[in-house]
ZANU-92214 format. One line per 2 residues: number of its first residue (from 1); their letters; for each residue x, z, y of C-alpha. Coordinates in Angstrom, 3 decimals. Each point is the difference from the previous one (the first is absolute). Last residue first. Layout:
N
NUM> a> X Z Y | ...
END
This chain:
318
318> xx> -3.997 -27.381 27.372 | -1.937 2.404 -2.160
316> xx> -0.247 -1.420 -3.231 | 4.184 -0.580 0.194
314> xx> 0.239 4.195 0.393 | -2.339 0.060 -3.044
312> xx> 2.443 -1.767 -2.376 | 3.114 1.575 1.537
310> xx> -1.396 2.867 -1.843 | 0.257 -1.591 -2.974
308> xx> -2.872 0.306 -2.780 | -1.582 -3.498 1.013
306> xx> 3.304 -1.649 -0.965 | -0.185 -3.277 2.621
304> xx> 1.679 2.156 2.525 | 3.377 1.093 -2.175
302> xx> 1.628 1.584 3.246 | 1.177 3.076 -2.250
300> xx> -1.342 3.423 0.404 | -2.426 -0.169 -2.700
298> xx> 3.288 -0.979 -2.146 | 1.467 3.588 1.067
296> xx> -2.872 1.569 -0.281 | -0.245 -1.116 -3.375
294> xx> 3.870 0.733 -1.118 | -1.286 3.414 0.789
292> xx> 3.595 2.330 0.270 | -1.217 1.315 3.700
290> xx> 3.047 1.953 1.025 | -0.667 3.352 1.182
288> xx> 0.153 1.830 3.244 | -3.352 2.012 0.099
286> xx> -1.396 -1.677 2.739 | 1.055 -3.418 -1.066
284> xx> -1.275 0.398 -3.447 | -3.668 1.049 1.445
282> xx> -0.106 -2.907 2.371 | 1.080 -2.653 -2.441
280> xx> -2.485 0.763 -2.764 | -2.834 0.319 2.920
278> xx> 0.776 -3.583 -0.014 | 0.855 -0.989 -3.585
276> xx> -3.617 1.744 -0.296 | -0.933 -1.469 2.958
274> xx> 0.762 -3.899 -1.403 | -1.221 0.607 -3.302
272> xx> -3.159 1.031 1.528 | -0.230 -3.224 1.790
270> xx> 1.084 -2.506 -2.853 | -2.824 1.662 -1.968
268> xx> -0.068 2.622 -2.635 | -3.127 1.857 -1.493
266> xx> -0.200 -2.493 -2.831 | 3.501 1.131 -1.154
264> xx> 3.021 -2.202 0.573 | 1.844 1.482 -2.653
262> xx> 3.611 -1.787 0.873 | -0.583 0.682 3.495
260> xx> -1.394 3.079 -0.352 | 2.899 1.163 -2.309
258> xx> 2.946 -1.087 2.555 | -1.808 1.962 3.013
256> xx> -0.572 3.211 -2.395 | 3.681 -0.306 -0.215
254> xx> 1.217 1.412 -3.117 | 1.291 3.299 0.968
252> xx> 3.491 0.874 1.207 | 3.375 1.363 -1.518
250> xx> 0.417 2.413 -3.199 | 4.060 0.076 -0.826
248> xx> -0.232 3.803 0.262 | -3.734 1.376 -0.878
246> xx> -0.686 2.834 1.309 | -0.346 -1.307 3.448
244> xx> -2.684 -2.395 -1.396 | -0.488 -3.477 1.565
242> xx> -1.425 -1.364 3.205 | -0.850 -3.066 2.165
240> xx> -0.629 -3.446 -1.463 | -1.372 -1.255 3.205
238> xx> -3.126 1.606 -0.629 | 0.011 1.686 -3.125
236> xx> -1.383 -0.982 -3.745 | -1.922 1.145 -2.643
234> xx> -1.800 -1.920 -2.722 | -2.908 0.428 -1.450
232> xx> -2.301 -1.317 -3.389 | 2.806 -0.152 -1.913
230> xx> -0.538 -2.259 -3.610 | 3.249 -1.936 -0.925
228> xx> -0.721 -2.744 2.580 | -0.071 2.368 2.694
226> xx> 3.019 1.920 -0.678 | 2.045 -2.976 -0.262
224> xx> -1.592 -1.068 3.418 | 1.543 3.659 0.618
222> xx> 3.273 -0.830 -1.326 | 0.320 -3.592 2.171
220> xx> -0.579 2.081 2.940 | 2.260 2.626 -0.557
218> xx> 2.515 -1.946 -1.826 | 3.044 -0.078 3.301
216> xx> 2.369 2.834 -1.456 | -1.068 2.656 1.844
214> xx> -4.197 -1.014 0.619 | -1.680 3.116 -1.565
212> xx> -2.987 -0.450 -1.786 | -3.202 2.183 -0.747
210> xx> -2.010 -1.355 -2.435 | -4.091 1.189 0.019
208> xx> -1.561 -0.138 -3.747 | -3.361 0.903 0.067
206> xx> -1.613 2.264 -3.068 | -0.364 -0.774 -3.611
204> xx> 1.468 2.745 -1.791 | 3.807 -1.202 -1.093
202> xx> 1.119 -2.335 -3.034 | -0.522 -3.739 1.093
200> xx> -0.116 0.704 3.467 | 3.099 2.466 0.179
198> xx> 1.884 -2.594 -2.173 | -1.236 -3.427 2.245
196> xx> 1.593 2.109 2.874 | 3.365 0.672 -1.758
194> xx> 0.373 -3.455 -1.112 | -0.850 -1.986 3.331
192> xx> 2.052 2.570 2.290 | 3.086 -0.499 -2.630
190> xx> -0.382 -3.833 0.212 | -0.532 -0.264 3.710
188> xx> 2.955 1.754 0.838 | 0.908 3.743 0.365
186> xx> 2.442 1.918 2.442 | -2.519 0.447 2.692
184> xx> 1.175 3.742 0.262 | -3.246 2.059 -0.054
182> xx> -1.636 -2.954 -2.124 | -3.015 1.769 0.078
180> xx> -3.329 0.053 -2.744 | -2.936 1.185 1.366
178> xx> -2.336 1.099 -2.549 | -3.411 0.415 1.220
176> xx> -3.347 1.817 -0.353 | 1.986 2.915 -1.101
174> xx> -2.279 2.784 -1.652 | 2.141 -0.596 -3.573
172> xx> 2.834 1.078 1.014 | 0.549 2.655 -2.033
170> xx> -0.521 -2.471 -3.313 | 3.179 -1.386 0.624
168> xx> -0.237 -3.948 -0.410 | 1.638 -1.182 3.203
166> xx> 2.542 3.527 -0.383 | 0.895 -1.775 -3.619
164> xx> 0.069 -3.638 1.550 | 2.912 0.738 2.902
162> xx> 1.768 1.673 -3.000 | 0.007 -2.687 -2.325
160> xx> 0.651 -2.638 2.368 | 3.601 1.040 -0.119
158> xx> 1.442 1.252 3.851 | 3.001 -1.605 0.682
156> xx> 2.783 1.824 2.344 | 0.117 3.865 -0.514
154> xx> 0.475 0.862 3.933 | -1.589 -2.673 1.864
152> xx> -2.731 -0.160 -2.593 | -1.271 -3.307 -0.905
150> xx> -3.439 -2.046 -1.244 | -2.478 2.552 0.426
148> xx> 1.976 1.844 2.550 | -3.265 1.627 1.836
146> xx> -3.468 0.455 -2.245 | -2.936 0.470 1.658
144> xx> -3.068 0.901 -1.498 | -2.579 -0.202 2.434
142> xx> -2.420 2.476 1.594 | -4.064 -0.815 0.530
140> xx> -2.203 2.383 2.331 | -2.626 1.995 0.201
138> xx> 1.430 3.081 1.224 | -0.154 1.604 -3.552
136> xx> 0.941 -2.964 -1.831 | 3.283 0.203 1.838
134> xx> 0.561 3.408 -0.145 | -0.807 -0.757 -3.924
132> xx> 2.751 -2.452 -0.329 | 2.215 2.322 1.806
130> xx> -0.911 2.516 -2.423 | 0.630 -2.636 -2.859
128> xx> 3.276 -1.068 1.505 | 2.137 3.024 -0.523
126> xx> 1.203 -0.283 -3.395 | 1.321 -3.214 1.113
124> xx> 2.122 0.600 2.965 | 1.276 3.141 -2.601
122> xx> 0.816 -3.185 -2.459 | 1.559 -1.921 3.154
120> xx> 2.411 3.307 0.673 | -0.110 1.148 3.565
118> xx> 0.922 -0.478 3.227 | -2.119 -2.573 1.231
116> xx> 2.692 -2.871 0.444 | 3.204 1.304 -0.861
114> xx> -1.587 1.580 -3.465 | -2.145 -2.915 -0.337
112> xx> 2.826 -2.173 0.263 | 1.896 1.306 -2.630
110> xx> -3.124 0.445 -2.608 | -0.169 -3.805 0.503
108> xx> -3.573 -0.986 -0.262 | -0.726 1.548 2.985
106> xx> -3.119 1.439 1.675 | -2.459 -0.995 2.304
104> xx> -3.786 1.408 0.797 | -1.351 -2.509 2.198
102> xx> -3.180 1.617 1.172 | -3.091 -1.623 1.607
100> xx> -2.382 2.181 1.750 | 1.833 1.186 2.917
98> xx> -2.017 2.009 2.339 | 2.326 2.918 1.303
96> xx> -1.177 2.213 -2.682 | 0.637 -2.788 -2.316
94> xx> 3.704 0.495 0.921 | 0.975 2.623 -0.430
92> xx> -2.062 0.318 -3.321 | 2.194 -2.653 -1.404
90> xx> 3.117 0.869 1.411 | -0.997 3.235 -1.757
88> xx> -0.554 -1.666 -3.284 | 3.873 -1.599 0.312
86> xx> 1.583 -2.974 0.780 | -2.304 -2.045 2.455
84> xx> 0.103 -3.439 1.636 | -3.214 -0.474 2.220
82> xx> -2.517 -2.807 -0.072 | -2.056 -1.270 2.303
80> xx> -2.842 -2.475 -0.564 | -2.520 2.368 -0.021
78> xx> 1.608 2.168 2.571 | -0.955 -3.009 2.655
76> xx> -3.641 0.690 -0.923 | 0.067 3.405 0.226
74> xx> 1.436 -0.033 3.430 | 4.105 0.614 0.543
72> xx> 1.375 2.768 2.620 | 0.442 2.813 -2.832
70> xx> 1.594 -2.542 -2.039 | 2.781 -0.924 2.197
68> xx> 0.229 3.653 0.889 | 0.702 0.509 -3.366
66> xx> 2.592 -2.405 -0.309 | 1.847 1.295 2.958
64> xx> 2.887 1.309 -0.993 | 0.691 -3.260 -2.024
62> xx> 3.369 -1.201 1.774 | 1.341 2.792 -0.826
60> xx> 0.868 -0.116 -3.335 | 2.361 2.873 -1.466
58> xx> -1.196 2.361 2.440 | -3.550 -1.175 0.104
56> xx> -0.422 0.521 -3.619 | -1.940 -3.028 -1.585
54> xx> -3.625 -0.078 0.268 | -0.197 -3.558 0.831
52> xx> -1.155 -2.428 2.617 | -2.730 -2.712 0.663
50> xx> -0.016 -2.268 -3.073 | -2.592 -2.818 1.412
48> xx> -2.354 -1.490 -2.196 | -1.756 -4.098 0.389
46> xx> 1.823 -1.570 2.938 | -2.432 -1.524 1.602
44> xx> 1.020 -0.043 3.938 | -2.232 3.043 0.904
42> xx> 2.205 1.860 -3.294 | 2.757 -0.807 1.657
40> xx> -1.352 0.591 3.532 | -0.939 3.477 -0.859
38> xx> 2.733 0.832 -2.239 | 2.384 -0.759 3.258
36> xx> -1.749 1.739 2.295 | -0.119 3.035 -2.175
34> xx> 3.421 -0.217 -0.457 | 0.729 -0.321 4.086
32> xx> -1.841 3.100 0.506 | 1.155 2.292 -2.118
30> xx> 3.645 -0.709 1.052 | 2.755 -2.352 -1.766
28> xx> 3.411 1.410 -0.871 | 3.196 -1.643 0.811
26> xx> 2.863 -0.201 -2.392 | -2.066 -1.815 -2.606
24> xx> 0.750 0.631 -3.745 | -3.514 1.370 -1.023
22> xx> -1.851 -2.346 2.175 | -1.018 -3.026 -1.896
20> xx> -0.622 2.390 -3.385 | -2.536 1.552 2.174
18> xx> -1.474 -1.730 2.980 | 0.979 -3.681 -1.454
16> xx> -1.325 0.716 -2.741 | -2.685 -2.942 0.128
14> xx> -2.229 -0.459 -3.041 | -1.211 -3.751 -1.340
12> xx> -2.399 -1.039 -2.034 | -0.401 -2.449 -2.836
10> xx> -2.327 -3.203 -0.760 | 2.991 -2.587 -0.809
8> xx> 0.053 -2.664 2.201 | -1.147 -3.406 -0.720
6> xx> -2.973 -0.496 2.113 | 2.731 1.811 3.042
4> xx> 1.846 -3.466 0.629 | -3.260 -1.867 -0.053
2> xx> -1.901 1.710 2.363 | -2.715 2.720 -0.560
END
C-alpha cells in the first residue's frame, strides 16, 4: 500500500455507468459491448457493476437489453452485479435471468415516484416484502433505494423526516442496504452529512451506499461527506454520464473517474486509472457525450512527474 492510499478511507465503489449512465443517451449500446464493458470493469477492480434496469422499454430504451446482459454474465460476474428494480416482478424477471442482487428503488417524494414508477411511494412500499422474498428466494440480496432523498423536482425540499420514516419502515426490513440518491445533486456536504448520520443513528444496521448526482459541482465533495458520516458505497459513472429522464433539472453522475482518484482504493494503480479514463474515453465518444470527469481531464494533462498522468507513462517510454 503506498502512502497516498494508507490514509484512505476503507469504502467501495459501484459503477452505474450502464444504468443510470445510459438512461439519457441518444444512442443505445448492444449486448455485446455492455458485457464487454462489465467485464473489463470489474477485470480492472472495480468492486460492483450496476448492469441495467427493469424499467419499461418504451419509456427507457436504452435498457432493452438488461436481461440479455444478465443472461450472457457467469455466476461469478453476477455476484458483483446489481440490477435496479421497481416492482416484485422486476424482481422475479430478473432472477430468472441470473441476477442475484436487486436494487429495489422508490421515491421519497410521492411526486416523483408517481413519474418515476408509476405509482404511489406508500403502494412502492406495500409491495416490497414479496420482492424481498423473490429475492430471498433466488438467493440473493436487494437494496433499499431511495431516489430524491434530498429534493424533488416537482415539490422542491424533501424534510429528513420522510427520507428516515421509509429508512425505518418495518416492510423493508429484508434490505441488506439503503441506498440513499441525490436524484438531482441539489445537496451539499452539510445536508448529505446530517441525513446519513440520521439513518445510521436510528435505522436497522445495514450498509449505507450514497448515490450522488454531480449538477451543481458537490458530487464528489458530497460523497466524501457521505463517507465520513458512515456510507460504506458510493456510486458513480464513467465520465459523469447520466441522470433520470423523470427527473427535469437531473444532469450526470458523479464521475466514477473523479471518486477513484480521490478514494484511491488499494485495487488502484496509475495504470488502471489510466484505462479506466481510457476505456472512459472510448465509450463517451461512441455514444456522443461529453466526458464531465475533471480527472480525466487532469490525467490527460502533460503533468509527467505526477505518476497518475497519462503523460506520465508516455515520458517512461521514450
Amino acid at each position: 500500500m503506498t502512502d497516498e492510499q494508507a490514509f484512505q478511507p476503507r469504502v467501495t465503489l459501484r459503477d452505474v455507468t450502464l444504468r443510470d449512465g445510459l438512461q439519457l443517451t441518444g444512442k443505445q449500446l448492444s449486448t455485446e459491448r455492455k458485457v464487454a464493458v462489465v467485464r473489463e470493469l470489474l477485470g480492472l477492480g472495480v468492486p460492483s457493476v450496476e448492469v441495467g434496469s427493469l424499467a419499461r422499454a418504451d419509456l427507457v430504451p436504452s435498457m432493452a437489453n438488461t436481461l440479455e446482459v444478465v443472461e450472457r454474465l457467469s455466476p461469478d460476474e453476477l455476484a458483483r452485479c446489481w440490477v435496479w428494480v421497481a416492482t416484485p416482478r422486476h424482481v422475479q424477471r430478473a432472477a430468472e435471468a441470473g441476477a442475484v442482487n436487486f436494487q429495489y428503488c422508490l421515491s421519497a417524494s410521492d411526486s416523483h415516484n408517481q413519474a418515476n414508477i408509476g405509482r404511489a411511494t406508500e403502494d412502492s412500499l406495500a409491495a416490497m416484502p414479496r420482492a424481498v422474498e423473490h429475492a430471498h428466494d433466488a438467493g440473493g440480496r436487494i437494496q433499499l433505494c431511495i431516489a430524491t432523498a434530498f429534493t424533488c423536482p416537482f415539490d422542491g425540499f424533501v424534510p429528513e423526516r420522510r427520507v428516515l420514516d421509509i429508512a425505518t419502515d418495518p416492510r423493508a426490513a429484508g434490505a441488506a442496504d439503503i441506498v440513499v440518491c441525490d436524484t438531482l445533486g441539489q445537496a451539499v456536504p452539510g445536508q448529505v452529512t446530517s441525513l446519513i448520520t440520521k439513518i445510521t443513528e436510528h435505522a436497522p444496521p445495514r450498509r449505507i451506499v450514497y448515490h450522488g448526482h454531480d449538477t451543481w459541482g458537490l458530487g464528489v465533495a458530497n460523497s466524501l461527506a457521505a463517507i465520513a458520516a458512515g456510507a460504506d458505497e458510493v456510486d458513480g459513472a464513467l465520465g459523469g454520464l447520466g441522470g433520470c429522464p423523470f427527473a427535469p433539472g437531473a444532469s450526470g453522475n458523479t464521475s466514477t473517474e473523479d471518486l477513484l482518484f480521490a478514494l484511491r482504493p488499494d485495487w488502484l494503480t496509475p495504470d488502471t486509472f489510466a484505462r479506466i479514463v481510457e476505456l472512459s474515453g472510448e465509450l463517451l465518444d461512441d455514444l456522443g457525450e461529453p466526458n464531465r470527469s475533471r480527472a480525466a481531464q487532469g490525467a490527460r494533462s502533460s503533468a509527467t512527474a505526477f505518476p497518475w498522468a497519462l503523460a506520465h507513462d508516455q515520458e517512461e517510454c521514450r
